[in-house]
Phi, psi and omega in degrees: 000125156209173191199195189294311177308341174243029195294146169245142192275138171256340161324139196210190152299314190286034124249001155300117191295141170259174153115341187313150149281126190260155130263176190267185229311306252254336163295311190311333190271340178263337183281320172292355182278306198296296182340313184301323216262314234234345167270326165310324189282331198306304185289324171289002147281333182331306164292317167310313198290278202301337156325303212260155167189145184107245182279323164268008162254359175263315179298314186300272180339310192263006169269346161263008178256337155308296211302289179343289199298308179291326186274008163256002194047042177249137177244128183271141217196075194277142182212126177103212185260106206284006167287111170281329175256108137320309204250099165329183183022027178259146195270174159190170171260114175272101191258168151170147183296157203255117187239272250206164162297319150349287175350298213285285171000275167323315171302328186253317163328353161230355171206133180259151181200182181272178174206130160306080191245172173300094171339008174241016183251000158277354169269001140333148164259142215034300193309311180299339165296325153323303204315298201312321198284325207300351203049060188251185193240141232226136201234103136246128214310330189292347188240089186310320189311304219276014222252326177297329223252301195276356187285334203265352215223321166287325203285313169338316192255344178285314206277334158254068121089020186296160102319137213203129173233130182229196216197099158281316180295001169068009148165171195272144199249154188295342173113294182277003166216139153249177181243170174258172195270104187318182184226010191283345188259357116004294188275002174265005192256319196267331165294336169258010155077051170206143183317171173236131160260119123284114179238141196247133181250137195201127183274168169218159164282159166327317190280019194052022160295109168278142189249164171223024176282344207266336205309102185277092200238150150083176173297001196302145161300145133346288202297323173330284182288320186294319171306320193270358190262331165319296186310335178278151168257117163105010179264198193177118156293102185255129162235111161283081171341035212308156178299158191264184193238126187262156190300125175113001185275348174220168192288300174220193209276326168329272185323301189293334157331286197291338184287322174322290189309329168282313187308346162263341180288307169284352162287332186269015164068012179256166172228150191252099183252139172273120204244114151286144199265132208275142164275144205293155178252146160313133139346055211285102177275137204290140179291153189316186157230117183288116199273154193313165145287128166299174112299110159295100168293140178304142173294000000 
């Protein structure tokens, strides 16, 4: 199936970058070991997390998701500005392009916040269990009906003063190609009266080489994709902090989209050009076509 709501990825195996450094067996075992450790910890934490609130449940929370990011050997590497709240208790949509199972991670490793994720992704083993405790709001795509209902139930929760993270392009891309952003989730952003944060996400090797290995693409298993970002040496998550888009800065949901959508683009040093599309003209129906006159030479 697919719809707006449902975009398919032209991304595969054949865009996966060669060439990374691996490490070896007996490390891949110990970083899944590590993993193991720091989701033990998650659950003998679990009550302190529904306990604690305000700056020390945020700390805690983004110290098992730091925990995560390390015990996979991904070095986390932020640019720009890591304040998400200006105002306390002010909401926003927090966007940014969709590479990896990694992404959610990053994001909350560095501001923890809720998420718009796809109802199939509380049925992940360990990341869904985060999504669930993270409290997020779980979308399902199969059920058109129901898409008014969590839009009005996301714009809800930004205007009582939530964070909020969504993935517009609607599902993942290899990274060196992207989708564009849908806007629908937008208009929960202009209902509830609050910026759009964007952040552009982009992996590298220790040598600054972009990778597209982390990348979660294609028909692959979870277990799949954890295996092969287990398996890199050196790697490093750069998240670009973009300036936010304040409410009232666009028009309709379209426009905040495309602004969003630049704004990740100009962080990722790539460039975007926009072909506005013309409105179409009538047609000019052409007068016959009149066959020449010879000339007559004169007598």
């Amino acid at each position: 199936m697919t719809h707006a709501w449902m975009p398919k990825s032209p991304c595969g195996d054949g865009c996966l970058s060669e060439g990374a450094p691996t490490v070896a067996f007996g490390r891949r075992v110990l970083r899944f070991t590590a993993a193991i450790g720091v989701i033990f910890g998650a659950f003998l934490s679990a009550p302190l997390v529904l306990v604690l609130r305000g700056m020390p449940r945020e700390r805690l929370v983004r110290l098992l998701f730091v925990g995560i990011l390390r015990s996979f050997g991904v070095r986390l590497v932020v640019r720009g500005d890591e304040r998400f709240r200006a105002v306390p208790g002010r909401g926003a949509l927090v966007v940014n392009n969709h590479i990896s199972w990694l992404d959610i991670i990053a994001v909350n490793a560095i501001q923890p916040m809720r998420a718009l994720a796809k109802k199939e992704v509380g049925a992940w083993p360990v990341l869904g269990l985060l999504v669930r405790r993270g409290g997020s709001i779980f979308l399902d795509r199969e059920n058109l009906r129901s898409l008014p209902a969590t839009m009005a139930e996301l714009a809800d929760a930004m205007r009582g003063g939530s964070l909020v993270s969504v993935t517009p392009e609607g599902t993942t891309w290899c990274g060196l190609a992207s989708g564009r952003f849908r806007s629908a989730t937008f208009q929960a952003a202009i209902d509830g009266g609050v910026p759009v944060r964007p952040l552009a996400l982009r992996f590298r090797l220790a040598d600054g080489r972009e990778t597209t290995q982390p990348a979660f693409i294609g028909p692959e298993s979870l277990i799949a994709s954890l295996r092969r970002v287990a398996a890199l040496r050196g790697l490093v998550l750069e998240v670009h902090v973009c300036p936010e888009i304040a409410p009232g800065k666009a028009s309709d949901r379209r426009e905040l989209a495309a602004l969003a959508e630049s704004a990740v683009q100009a962080a990722l040093g790539r460039v975007q050009i926009q072909i506005p599309v013309q409105p179409r003209r009538r047609r000019a129906v052409s007068a016959p076509a009149v066959a020449p006159v010879a000339k007559v030479p004169s007598q």
